[in-house]
C-alpha positions in Angstrom: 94.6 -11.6 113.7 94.9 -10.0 110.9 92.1 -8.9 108.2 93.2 -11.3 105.8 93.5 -13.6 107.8 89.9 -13.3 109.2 88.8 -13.6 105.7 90.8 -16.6 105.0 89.4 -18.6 107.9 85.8 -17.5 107.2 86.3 -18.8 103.3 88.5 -22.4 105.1 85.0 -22.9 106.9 83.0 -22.2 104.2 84.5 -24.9 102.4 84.8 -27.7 105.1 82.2 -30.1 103.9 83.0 -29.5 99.8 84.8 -32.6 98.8 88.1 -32.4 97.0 88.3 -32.2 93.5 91.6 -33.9 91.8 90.7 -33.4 88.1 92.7 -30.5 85.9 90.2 -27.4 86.0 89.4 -27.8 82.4 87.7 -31.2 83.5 85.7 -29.8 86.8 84.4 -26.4 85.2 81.5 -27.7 83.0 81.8 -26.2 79.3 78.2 -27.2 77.8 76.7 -23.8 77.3 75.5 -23.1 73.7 78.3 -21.7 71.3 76.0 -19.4 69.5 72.5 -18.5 69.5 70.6 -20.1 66.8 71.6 -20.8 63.4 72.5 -18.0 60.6 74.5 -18.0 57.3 77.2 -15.9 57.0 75.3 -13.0 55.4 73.1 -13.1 58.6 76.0 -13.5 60.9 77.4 -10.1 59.1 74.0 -8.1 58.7 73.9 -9.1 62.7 77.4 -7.7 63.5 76.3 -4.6 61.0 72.9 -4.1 63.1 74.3 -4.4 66.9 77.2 -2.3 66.2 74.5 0.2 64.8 72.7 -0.3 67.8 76.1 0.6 70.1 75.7 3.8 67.9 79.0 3.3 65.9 79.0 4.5 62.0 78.8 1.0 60.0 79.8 1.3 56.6 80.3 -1.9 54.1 82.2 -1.6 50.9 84.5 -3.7 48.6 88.2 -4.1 48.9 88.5 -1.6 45.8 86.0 0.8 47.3 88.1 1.1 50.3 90.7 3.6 50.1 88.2 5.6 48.7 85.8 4.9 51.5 87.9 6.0 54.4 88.9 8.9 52.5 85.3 10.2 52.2 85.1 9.3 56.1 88.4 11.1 56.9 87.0 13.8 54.7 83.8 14.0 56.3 85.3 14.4 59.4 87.8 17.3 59.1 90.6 15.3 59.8 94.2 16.8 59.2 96.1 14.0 60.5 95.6 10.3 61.3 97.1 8.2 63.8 98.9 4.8 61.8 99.9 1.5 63.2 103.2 0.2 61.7 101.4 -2.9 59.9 98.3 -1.2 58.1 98.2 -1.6 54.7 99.4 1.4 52.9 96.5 1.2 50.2 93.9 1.9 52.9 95.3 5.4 52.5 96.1 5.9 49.4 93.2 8.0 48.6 93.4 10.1 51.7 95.4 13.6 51.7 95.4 13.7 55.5 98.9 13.8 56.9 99.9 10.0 58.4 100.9 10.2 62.3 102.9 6.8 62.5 102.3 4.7 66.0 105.7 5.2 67.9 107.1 4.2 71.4 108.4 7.7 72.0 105.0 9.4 71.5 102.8 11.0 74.2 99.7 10.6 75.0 99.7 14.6 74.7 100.5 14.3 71.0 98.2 11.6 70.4 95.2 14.0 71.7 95.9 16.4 69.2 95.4 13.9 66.3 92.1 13.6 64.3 91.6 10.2 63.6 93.1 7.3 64.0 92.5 4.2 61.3 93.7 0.6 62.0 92.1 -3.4 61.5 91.1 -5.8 63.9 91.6 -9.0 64.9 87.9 -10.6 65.0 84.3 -9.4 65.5 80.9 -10.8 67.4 78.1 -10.8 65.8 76.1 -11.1 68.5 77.4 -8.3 71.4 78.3 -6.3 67.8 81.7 -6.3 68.9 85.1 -5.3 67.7 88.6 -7.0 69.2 91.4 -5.5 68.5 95.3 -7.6 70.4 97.6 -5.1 69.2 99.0 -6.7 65.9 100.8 -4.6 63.4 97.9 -3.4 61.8 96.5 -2.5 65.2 98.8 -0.9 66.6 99.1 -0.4 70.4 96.2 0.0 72.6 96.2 3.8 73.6 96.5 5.0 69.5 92.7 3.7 69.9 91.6 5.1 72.9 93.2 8.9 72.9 92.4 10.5 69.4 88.1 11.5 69.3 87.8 9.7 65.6 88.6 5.6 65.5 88.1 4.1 61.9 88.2 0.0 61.8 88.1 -2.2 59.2 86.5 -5.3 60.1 87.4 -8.1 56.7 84.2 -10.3 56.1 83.4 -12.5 56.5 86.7 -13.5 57.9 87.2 -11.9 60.5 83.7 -12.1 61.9 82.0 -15.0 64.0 78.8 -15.1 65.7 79.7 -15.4 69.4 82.4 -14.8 72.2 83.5 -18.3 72.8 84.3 -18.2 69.2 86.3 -15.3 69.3 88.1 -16.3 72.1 89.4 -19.3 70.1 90.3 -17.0 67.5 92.8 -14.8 70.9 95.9 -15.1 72.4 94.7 -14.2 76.0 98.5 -13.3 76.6 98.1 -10.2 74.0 96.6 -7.4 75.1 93.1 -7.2 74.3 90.5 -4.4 73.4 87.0 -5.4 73.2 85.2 -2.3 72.1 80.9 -2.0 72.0 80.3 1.2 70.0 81.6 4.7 70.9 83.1 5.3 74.5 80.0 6.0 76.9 79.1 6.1 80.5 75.8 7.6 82.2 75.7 8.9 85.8 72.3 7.8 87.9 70.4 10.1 86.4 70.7 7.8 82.9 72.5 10.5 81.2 74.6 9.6 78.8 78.4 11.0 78.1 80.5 10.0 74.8 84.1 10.0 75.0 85.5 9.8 78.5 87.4 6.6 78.2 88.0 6.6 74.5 86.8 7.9 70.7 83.8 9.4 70.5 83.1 8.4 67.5 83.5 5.1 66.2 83.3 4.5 62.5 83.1 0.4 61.2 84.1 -0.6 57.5 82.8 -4.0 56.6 85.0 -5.1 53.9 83.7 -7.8 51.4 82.7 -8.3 47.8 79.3 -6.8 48.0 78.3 -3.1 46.3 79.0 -0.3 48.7 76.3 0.6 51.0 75.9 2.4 54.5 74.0 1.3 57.7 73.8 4.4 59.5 73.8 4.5 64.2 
């Protein structure tokens, strides 16, 4: 007998007295958990998402849609950066303002030439408040997955409100679970036993957050 086949009988036993179960999985699986925790405007909603992502240690900044171009300059500025990675579907205006040279997202490109671009700037698709986290599925403005994970520098503009909802079973309406999804909590970390922390070994290091709306421009610093 084989291993799997060992396991297979122990999980047939385990199940022996568990009656059957006709109804369409959607119908068994109870689905009455809360929706979101408590109830918030959309200001709160947005100041959440603004102080969790802070709390992930990603760079929050919120700004106007005229402010922008000139925001993400100033970050791409701040930052040194040369060149900037572009999906094919991001608005041309976000860059307008910026003199760094545009790297556009292309099939042929390796994930060599991608590590020796600065930044990389792109939208998303929704945002949680509450886990203070970003989605990105790939759409034009997106780009694919690995232009986000290989450069050190990720800028993403986050439209509120939007684009922003308080919890994950409301972003998950929002997805297409056959796209392929990015859900990114701050910077790239990972700590060994000893608790010590390490940016950047499974994506940017640095993860910068514009907040786009019709408020004054302001900054919520990690």
């Amino acid at each position: 007998m084989s291993s799997r086949e060992r396991i297979l009988g122990r999980v047939r036993r385990a199940l022996a007295d568990v009656g059957q179960d006709e109804r369409p999985y959607d119908q068994a699986v109870a689905r009455d958990y809360l929706r979101e925790h408590g109830e918030r405007s959309v200001e709160q909603t947005v100041d959440l998402l603004a102080e969790n992502l802070a709390d992930y240690r990603a760079i929050v900044h919120r700004c106007t849609a005229d402010d922008l171009p000139a925001t993400i300059a100033g970050m791409l500025a701040a930052r040194g950066a040369k060149t900037v990675a572009v999906p094919p579907g991001l608005d041309p205006g976000w860059l307008a303002a910026s003199d760094a040279e545009r790297i556009p997202d292309r099939a042929e490109g390796t994930a060599h030439q991608l590590d020796q671009v600065d930044s990389v700037v792109t939208a998303c698709a929704v945002a949680v408040a509450e886990t203070g986290t970003i989605v990105l599925d790939g759409g034009p403005d997106q780009g694919r997955r690995r232009i986000t994970l290989v450069p050190d520098h990720h800028i993403c503009v986050v439209r509120v409100p939007e684009q922003v909802v308080s919890s994950v079973p409301q972003a998950l309406e929002r997805l297409d679970p056959a796209r392929p999804l990015t859900w990114i909590s701050g910077p790239s970390a990972t700590s060994d036993i000893e608790l010590d922390r390490v940016e950047g070994v499974h994506g940017p290091r640095t993860l910068e957050v514009v907040l786009v709306g019709g408020q004054a421009s302001a900054d919520v610093t990690s």
